[in-house]
Backbone as a printed PyTorch tensor [residue, N CA C, xyz], in Angstrom:
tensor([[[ -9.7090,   0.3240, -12.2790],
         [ -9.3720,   1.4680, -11.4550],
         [-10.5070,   2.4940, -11.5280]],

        [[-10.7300,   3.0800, -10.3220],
         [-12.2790,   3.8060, -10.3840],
         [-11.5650,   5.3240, -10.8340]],

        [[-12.4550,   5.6830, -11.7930],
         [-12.1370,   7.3780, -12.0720],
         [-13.1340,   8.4070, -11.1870]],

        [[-12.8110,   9.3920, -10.8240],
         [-13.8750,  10.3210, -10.6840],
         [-14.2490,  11.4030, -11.7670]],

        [[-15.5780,  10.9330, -12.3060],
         [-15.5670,  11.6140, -13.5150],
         [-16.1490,  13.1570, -12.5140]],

        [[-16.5760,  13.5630, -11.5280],
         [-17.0280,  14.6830, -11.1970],
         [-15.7810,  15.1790, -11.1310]],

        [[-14.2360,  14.9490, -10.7120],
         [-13.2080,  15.7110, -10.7820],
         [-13.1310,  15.8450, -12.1840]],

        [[-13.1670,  15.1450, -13.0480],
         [-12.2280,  14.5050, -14.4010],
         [-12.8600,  15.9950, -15.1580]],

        [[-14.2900,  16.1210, -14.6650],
         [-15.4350,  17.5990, -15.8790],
         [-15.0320,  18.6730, -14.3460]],

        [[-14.3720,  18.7020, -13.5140],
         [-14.3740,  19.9500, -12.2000],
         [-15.4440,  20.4640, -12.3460]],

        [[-16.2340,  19.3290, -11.8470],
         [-17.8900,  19.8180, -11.3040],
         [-18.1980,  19.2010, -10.1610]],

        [[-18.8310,  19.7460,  -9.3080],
         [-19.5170,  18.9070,  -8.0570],
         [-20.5200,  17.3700,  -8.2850]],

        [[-20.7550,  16.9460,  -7.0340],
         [-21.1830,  15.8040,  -7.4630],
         [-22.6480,  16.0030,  -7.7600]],

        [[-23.0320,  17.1930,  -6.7930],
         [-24.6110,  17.3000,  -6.9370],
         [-25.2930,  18.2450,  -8.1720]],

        [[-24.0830,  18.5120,  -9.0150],
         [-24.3050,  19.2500, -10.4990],
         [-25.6120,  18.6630, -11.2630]],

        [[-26.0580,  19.8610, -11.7790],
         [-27.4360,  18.9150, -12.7160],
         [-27.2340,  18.9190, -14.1050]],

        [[-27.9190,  18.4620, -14.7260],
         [-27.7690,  18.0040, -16.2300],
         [-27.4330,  18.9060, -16.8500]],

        [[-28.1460,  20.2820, -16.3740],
         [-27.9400,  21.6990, -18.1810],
         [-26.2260,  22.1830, -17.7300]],

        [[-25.7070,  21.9180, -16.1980],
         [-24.2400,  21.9560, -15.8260],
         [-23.2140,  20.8780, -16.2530]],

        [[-23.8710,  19.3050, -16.6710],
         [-22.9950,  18.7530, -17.0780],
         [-22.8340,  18.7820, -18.3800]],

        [[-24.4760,  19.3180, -19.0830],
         [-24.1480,  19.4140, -20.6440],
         [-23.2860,  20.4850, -20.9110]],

        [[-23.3650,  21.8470, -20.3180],
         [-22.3260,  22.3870, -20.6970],
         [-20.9740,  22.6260, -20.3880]],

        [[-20.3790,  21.7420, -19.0540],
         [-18.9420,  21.6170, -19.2890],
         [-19.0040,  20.8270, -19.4410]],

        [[-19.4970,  19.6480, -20.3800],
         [-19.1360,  18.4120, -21.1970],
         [-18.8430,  19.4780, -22.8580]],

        [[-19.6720,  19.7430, -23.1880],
         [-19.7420,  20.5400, -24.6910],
         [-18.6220,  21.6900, -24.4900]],

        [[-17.9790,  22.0450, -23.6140],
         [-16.8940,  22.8120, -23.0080],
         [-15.8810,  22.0980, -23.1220]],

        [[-15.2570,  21.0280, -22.2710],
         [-14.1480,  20.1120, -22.5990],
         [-14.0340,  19.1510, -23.4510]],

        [[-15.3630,  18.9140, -24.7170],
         [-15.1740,  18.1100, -25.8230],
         [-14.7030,  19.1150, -26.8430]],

        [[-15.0260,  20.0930, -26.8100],
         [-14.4080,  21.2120, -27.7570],
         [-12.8120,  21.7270, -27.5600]],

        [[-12.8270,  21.6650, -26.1980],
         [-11.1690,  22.0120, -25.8030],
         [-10.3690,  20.7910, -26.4730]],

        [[-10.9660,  19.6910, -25.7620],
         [-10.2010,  18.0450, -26.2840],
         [-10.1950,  17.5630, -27.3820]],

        [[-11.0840,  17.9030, -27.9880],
         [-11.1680,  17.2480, -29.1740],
         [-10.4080,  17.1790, -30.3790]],

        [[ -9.9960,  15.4120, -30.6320],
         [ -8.4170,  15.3830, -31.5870],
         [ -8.7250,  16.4760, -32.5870]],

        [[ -9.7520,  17.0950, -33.4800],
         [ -9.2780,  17.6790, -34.3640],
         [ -8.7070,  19.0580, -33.9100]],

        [[ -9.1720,  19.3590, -32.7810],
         [ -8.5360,  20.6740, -32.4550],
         [ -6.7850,  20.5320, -32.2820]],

        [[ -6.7020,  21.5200, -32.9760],
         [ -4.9820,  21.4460, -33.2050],
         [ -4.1360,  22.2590, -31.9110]],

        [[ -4.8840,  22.9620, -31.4980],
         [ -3.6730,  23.5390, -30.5430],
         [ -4.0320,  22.7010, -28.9710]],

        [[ -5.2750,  22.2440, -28.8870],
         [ -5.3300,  21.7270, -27.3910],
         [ -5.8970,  20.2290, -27.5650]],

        [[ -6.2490,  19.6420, -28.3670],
         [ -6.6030,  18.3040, -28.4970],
         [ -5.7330,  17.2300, -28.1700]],

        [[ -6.4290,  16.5760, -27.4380],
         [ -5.8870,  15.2220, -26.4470],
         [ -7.1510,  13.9560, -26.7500]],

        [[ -6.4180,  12.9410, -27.2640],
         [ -7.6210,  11.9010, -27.8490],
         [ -7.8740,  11.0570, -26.2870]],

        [[ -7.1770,  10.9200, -25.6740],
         [ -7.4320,  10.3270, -24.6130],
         [ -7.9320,  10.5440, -23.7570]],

        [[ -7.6340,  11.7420, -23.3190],
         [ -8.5310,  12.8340, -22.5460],
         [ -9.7860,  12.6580, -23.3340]],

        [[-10.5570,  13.4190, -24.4450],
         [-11.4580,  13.6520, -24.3460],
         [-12.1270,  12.3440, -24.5510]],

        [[-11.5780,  10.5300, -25.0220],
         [-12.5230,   9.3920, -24.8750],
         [-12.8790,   9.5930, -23.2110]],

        [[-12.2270,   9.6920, -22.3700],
         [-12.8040,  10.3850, -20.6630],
         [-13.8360,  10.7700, -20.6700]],

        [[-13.2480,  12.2810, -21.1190],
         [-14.6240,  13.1130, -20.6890],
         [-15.6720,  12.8960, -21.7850]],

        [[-16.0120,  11.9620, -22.6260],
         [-17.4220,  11.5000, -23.3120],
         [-17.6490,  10.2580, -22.4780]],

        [[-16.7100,   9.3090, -21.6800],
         [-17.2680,   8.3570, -21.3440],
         [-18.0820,   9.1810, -19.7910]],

        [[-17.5760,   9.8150, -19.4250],
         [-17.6470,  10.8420, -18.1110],
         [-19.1710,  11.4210, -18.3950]],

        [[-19.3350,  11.5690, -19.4070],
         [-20.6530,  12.4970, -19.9130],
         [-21.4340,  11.6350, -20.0840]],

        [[-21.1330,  10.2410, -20.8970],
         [-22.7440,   9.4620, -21.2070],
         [-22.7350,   9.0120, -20.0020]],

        [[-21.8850,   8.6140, -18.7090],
         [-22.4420,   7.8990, -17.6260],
         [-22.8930,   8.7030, -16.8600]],

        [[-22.8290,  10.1200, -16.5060],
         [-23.4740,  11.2910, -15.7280],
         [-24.5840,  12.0980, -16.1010]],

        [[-24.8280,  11.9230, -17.1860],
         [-25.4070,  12.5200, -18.0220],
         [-27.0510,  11.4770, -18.2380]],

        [[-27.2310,   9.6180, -18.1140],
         [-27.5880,   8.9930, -17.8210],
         [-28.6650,   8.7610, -16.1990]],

        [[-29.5100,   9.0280, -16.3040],
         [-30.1490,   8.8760, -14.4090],
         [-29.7830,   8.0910, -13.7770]],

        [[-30.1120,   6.4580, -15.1260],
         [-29.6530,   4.8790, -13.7960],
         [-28.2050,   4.7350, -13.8250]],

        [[-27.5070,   5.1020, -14.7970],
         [-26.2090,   4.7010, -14.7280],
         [-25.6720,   5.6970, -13.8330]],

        [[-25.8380,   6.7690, -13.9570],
         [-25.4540,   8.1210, -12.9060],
         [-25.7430,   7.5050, -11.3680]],

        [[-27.0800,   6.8390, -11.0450],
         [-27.4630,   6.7340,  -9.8520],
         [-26.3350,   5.2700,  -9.6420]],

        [[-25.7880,   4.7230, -10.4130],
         [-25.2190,   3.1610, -10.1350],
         [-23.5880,   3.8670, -10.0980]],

        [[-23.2410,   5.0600, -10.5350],
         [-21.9150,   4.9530, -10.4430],
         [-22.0120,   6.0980,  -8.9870]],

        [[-22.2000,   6.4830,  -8.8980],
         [-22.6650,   7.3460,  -7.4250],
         [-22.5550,   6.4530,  -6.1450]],

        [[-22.9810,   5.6870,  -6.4770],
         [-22.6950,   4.2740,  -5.2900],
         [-21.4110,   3.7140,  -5.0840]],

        [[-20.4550,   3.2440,  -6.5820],
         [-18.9190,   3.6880,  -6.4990],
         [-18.5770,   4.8450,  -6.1160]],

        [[-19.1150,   6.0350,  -5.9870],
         [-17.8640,   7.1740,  -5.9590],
         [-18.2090,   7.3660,  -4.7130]],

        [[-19.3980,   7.1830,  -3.7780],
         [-19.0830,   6.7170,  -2.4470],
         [-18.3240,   5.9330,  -1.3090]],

        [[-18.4710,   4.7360,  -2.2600],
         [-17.6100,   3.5140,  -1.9780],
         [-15.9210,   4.2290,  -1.8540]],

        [[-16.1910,   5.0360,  -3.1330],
         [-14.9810,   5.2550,  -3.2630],
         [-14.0950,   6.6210,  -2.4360]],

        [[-15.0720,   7.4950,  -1.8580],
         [-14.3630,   8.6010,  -1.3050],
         [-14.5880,   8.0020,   0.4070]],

        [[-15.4850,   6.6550,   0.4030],
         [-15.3450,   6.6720,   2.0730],
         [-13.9490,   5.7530,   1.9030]],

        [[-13.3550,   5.1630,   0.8420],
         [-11.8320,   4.3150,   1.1370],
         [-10.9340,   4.9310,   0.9850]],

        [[-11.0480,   6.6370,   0.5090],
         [-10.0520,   7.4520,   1.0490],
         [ -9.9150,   8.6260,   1.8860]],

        [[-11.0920,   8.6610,   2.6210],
         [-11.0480,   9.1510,   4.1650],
         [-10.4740,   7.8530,   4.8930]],

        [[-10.9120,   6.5700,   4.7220],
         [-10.0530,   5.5330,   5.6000],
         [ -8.8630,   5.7540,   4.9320]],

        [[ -8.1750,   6.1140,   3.8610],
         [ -6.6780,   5.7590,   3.4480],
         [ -6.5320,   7.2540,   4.5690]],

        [[ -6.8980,   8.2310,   4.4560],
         [ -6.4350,   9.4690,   5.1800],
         [ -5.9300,   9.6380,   6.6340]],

        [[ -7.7270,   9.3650,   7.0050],
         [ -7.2970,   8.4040,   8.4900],
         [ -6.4250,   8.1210,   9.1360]],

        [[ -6.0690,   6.6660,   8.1910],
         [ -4.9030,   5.3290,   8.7410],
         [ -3.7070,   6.3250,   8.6000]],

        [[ -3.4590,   6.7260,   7.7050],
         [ -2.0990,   7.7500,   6.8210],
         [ -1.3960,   8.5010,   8.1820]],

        [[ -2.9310,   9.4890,   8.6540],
         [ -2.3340,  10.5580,   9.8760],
         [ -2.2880,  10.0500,  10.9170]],

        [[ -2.1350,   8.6460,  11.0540],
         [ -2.2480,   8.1820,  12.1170],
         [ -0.7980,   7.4960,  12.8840]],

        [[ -0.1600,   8.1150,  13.3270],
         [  1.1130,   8.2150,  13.7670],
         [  1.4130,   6.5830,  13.9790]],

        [[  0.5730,   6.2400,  15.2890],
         [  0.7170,   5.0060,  15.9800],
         [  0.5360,   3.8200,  15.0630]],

        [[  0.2160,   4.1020,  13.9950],
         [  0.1760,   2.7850,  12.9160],
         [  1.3220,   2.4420,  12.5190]],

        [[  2.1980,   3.6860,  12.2320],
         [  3.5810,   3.6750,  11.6290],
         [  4.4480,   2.5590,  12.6690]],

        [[  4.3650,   3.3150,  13.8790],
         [  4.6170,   2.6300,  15.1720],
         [  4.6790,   0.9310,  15.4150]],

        [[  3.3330,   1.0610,  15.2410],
         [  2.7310,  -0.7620,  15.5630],
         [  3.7480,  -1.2180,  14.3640]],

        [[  3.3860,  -0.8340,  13.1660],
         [  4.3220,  -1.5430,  11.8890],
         [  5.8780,  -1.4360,  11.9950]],

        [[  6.5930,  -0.6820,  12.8260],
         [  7.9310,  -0.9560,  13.3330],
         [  7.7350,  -2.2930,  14.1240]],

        [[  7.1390,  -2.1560,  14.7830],
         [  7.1250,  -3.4560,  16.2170],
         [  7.0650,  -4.8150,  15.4600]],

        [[  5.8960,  -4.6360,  14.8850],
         [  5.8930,  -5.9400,  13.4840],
         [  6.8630,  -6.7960,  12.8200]],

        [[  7.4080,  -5.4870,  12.1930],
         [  8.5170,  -6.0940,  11.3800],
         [  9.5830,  -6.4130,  12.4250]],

        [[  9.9410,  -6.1700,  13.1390],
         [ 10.6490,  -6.1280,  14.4190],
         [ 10.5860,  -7.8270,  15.1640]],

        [[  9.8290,  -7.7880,  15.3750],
         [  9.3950,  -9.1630,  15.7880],
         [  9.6070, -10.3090,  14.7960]],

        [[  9.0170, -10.0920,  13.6720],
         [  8.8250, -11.0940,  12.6620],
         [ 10.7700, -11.0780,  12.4280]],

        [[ 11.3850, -10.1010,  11.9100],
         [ 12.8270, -10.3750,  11.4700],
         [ 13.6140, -11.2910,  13.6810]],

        [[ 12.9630, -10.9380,  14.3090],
         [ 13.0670, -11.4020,  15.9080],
         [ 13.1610, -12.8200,  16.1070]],

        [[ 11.9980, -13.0390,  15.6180],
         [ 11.6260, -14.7450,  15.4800],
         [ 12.1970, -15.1600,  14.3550]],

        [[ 12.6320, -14.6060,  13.3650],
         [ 13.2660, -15.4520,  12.3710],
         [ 14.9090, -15.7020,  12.5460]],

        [[ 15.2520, -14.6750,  13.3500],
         [ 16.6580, -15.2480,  13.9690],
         [ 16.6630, -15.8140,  15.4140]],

        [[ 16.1900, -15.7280,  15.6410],
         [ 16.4400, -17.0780,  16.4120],
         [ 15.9190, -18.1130,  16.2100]],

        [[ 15.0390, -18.4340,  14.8730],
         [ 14.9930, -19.1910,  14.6840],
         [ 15.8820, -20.3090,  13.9190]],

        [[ 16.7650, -19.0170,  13.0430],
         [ 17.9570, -19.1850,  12.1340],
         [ 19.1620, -19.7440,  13.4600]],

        [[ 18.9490, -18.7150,  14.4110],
         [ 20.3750, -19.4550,  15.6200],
         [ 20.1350, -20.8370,  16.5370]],

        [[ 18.7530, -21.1260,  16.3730],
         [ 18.8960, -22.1630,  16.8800],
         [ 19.1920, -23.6800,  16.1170]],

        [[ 18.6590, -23.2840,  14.8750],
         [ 18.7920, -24.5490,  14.2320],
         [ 19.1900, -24.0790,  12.4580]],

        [[ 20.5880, -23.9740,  11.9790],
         [ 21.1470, -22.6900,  11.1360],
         [ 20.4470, -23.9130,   9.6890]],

        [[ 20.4540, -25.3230,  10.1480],
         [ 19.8740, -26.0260,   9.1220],
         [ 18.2890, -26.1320,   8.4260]],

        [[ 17.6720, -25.4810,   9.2540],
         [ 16.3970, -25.6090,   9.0840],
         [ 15.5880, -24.2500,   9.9550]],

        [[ 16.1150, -23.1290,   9.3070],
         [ 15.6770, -21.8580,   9.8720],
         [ 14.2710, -21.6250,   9.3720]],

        [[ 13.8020, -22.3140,   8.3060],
         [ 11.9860, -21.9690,   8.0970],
         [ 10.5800, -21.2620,   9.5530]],

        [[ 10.2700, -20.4990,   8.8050],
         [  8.9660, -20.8490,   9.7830],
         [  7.9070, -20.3630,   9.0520]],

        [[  6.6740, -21.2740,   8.7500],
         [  5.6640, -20.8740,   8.0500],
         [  4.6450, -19.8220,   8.0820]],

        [[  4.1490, -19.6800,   7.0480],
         [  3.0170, -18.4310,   7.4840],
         [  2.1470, -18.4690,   8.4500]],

        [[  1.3670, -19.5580,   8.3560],
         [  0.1800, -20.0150,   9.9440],
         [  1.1300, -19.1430,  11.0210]],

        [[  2.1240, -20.4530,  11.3520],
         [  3.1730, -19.6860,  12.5000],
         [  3.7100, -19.0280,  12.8830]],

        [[  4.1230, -17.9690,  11.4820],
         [  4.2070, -16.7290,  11.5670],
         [  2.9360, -15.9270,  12.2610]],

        [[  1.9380, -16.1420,  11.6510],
         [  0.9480, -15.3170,  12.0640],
         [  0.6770, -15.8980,  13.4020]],

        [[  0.7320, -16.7350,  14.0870],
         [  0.4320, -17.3820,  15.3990],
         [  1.2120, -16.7090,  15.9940]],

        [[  2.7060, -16.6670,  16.2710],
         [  3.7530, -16.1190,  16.8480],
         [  3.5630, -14.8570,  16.6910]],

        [[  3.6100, -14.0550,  15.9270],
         [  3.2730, -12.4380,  15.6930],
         [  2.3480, -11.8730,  16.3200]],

        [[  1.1880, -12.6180,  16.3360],
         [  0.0490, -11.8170,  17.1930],
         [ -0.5810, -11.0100,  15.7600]],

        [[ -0.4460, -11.3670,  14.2840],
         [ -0.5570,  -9.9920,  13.4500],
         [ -1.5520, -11.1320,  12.3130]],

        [[ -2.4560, -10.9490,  12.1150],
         [ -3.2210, -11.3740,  11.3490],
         [ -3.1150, -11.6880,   9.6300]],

        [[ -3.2460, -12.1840,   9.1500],
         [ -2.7520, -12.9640,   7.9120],
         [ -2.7760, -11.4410,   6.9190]],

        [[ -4.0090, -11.0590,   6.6200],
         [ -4.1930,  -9.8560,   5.4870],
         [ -2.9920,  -8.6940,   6.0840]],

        [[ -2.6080,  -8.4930,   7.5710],
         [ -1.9400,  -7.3630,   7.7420],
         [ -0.1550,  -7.9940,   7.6730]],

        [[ -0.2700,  -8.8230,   8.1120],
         [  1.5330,  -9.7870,   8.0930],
         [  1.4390,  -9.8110,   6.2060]],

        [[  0.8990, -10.2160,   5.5460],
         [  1.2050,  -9.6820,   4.2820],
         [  2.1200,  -8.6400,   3.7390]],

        [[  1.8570,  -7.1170,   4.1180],
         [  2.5390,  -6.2460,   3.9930],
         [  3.5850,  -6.4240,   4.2390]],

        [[  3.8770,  -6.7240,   5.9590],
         [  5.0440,  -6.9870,   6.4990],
         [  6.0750,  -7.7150,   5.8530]],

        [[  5.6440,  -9.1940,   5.4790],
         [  6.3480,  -9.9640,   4.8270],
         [  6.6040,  -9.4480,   3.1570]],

        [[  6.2290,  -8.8880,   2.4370],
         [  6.4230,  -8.4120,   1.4040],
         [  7.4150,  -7.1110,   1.5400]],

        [[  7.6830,  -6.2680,   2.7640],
         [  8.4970,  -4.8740,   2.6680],
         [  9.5090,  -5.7460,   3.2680]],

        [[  9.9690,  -6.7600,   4.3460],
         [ 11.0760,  -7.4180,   4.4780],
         [ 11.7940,  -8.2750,   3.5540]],

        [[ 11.1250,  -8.8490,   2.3960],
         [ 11.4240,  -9.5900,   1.4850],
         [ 12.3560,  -8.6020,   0.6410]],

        [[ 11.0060,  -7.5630,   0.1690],
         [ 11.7270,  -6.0650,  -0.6260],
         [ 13.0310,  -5.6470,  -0.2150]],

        [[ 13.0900,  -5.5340,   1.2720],
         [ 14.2450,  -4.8860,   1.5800],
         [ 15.5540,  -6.0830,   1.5470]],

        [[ 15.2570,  -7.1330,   1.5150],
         [ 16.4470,  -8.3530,   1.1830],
         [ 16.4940,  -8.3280,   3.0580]],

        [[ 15.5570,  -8.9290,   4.0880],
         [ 16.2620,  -9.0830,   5.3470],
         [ 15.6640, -10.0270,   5.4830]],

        [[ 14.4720, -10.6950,   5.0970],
         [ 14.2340, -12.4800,   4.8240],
         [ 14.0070, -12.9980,   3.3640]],

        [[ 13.3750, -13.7650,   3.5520],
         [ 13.2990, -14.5500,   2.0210],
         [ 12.6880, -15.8170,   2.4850]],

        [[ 11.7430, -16.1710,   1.0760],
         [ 11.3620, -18.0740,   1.3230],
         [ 12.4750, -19.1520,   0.7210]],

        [[ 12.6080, -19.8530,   1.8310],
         [ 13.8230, -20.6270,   1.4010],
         [ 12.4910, -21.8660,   0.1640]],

        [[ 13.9510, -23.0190,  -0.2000],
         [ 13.2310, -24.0190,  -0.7240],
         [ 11.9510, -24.7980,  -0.5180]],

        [[ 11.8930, -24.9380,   1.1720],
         [ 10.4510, -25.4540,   1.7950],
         [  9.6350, -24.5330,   1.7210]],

        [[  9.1920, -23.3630,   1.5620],
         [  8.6950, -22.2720,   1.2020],
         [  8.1140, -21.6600,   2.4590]],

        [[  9.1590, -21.9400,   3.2410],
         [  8.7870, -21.0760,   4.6770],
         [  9.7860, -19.7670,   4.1950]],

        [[  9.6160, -19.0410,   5.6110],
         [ 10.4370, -17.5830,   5.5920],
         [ 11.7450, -17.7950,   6.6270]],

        [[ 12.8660, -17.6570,   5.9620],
         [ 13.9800, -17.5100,   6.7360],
         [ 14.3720, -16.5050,   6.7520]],

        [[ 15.5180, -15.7470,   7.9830],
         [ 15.9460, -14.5870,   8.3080],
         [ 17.3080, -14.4160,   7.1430]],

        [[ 17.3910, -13.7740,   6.4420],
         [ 19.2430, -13.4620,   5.9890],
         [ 20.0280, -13.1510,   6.0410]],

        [[ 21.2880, -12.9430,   5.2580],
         [ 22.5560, -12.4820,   6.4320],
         [ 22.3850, -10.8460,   6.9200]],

        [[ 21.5430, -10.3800,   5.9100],
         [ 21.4070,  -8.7750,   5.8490],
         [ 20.0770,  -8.9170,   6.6140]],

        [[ 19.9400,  -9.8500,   6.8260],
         [ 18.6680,  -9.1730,   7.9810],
         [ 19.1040,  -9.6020,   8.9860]],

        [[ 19.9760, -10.2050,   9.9830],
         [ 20.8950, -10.8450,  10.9230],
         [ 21.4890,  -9.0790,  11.1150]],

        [[ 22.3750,  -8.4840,  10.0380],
         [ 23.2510,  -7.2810,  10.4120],
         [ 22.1230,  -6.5620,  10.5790]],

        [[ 20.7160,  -6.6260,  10.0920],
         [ 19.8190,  -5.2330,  10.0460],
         [ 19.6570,  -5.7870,  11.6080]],

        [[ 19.2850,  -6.7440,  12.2200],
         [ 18.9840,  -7.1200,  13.8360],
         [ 19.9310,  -6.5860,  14.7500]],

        [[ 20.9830,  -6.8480,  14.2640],
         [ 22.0490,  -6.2990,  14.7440],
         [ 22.7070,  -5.2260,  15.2260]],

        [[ 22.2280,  -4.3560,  14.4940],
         [ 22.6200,  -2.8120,  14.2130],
         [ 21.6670,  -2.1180,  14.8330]],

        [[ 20.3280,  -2.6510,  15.0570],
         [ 19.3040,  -2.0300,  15.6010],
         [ 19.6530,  -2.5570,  17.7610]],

        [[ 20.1320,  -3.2640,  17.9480],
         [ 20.6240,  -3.5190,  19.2750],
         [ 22.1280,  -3.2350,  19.4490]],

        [[ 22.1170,  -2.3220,  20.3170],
         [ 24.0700,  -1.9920,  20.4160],
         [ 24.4940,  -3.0550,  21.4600]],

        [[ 25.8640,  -2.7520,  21.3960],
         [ 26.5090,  -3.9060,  22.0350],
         [ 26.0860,  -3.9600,  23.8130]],

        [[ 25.9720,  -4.6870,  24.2150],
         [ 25.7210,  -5.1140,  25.7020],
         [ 27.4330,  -4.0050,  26.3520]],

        [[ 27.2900,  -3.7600,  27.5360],
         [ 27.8660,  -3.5770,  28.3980],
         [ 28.9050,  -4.5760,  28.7120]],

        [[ 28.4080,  -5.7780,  28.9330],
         [ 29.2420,  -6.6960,  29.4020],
         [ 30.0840,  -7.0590,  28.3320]],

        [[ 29.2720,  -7.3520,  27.0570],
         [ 30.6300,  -7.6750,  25.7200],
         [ 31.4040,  -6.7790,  25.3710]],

        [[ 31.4710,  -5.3100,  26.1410],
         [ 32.3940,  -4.3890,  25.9040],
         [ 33.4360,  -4.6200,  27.1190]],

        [[ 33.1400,  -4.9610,  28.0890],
         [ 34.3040,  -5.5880,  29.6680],
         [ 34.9190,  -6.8860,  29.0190]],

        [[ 33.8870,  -7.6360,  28.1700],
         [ 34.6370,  -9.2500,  27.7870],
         [ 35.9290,  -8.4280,  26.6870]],

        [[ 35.3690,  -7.7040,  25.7340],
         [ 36.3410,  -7.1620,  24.9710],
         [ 37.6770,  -6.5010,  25.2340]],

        [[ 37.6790,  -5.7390,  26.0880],
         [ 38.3210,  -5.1690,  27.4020],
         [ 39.3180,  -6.3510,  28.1820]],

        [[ 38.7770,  -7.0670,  28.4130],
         [ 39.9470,  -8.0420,  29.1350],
         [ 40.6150,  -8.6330,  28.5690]],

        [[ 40.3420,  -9.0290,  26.9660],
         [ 40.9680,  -9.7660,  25.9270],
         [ 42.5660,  -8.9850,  25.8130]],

        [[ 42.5400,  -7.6090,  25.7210],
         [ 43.8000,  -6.9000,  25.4420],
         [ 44.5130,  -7.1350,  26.5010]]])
């Protein structure tokens, strides 16, 4: 898991050495186990590992390349996050996928499987992103891999299909004439 040691010492990234030596010699004194009223051993193994790698030119210049890596994958997490229509598309998704799995379940209640390839063929949704999908429907108990280790629809995902389409018009007149 990547740390940011420039948050970890609350210093900028473009801080220079006589700034990291002294809020390093600043938060090893605050942290440090023998200090009795503020010492944290864990914290301060951090902020010394934080200090010899910043504090270092090549290792400084090699972890700088992670913390790029690493703040451009959370402007993309930010991004994707505020991005309304993603939420959207990922309704439609799961939507479809629990779609095709009942009728696949109603047409043939013995052999409701359908594999991942075909999943992803039928979906239109690409293997790395149907991942998710198939893992938050599993979570929520509305499919599951049966024994052949395809994905079948379940009874709680049949009522979740269900509940999301109200009754037709006409099965309320068929209901209606029964009395």
């Amino acid at each position: 898991m990547f740390i940011d040691y420039y948050e970890l010492l609350e210093i900028s990234p473009r801080a220079n050495s006589e700034t990291i030596e002294r809020i390093f010699r600043y938060f090893a004194m605050r942290y440090h186990p023998d200090n009795r009223d503020t010492g944290n051993e864990s914290r301060f193994s951090e902020i010394v590992e934080a200090h010899n790698t910043l504090k270092d030119p090549v290792k400084r210049a090699q972890y700088d390349v992670q913390y790029k890596d690493h703040l451009s994958l959370r402007r993309e997490l930010t991004e994707e996050a505020s991005d309304a229509k993603g939420l959207e598309r990922d309704v439609v998704v799961q939507a479809k996928l629990r779609s095709l799995l009942y009728v696949k379940r109603r047409q043939d209640v013995n052999n409701p499987g359908i594999g991942d390839e075909e999943l992803e063929r039928l979906s239109g949704c690409p293997r790395e992103h149907l991942e998710f999908h198939l893992w938050y429907l599993k979570a929520k108990g509305w499919i599951a891999r049966i024994e052949n280790g395809m994905f079948a629809i379940t009874v709680d995902g049949i009522d979740r299909a269900n509940s999301e389409h109200p009754r037709e018009a006409a099965v309320t007149r068929l209901l209606e004439h029964t009395h």
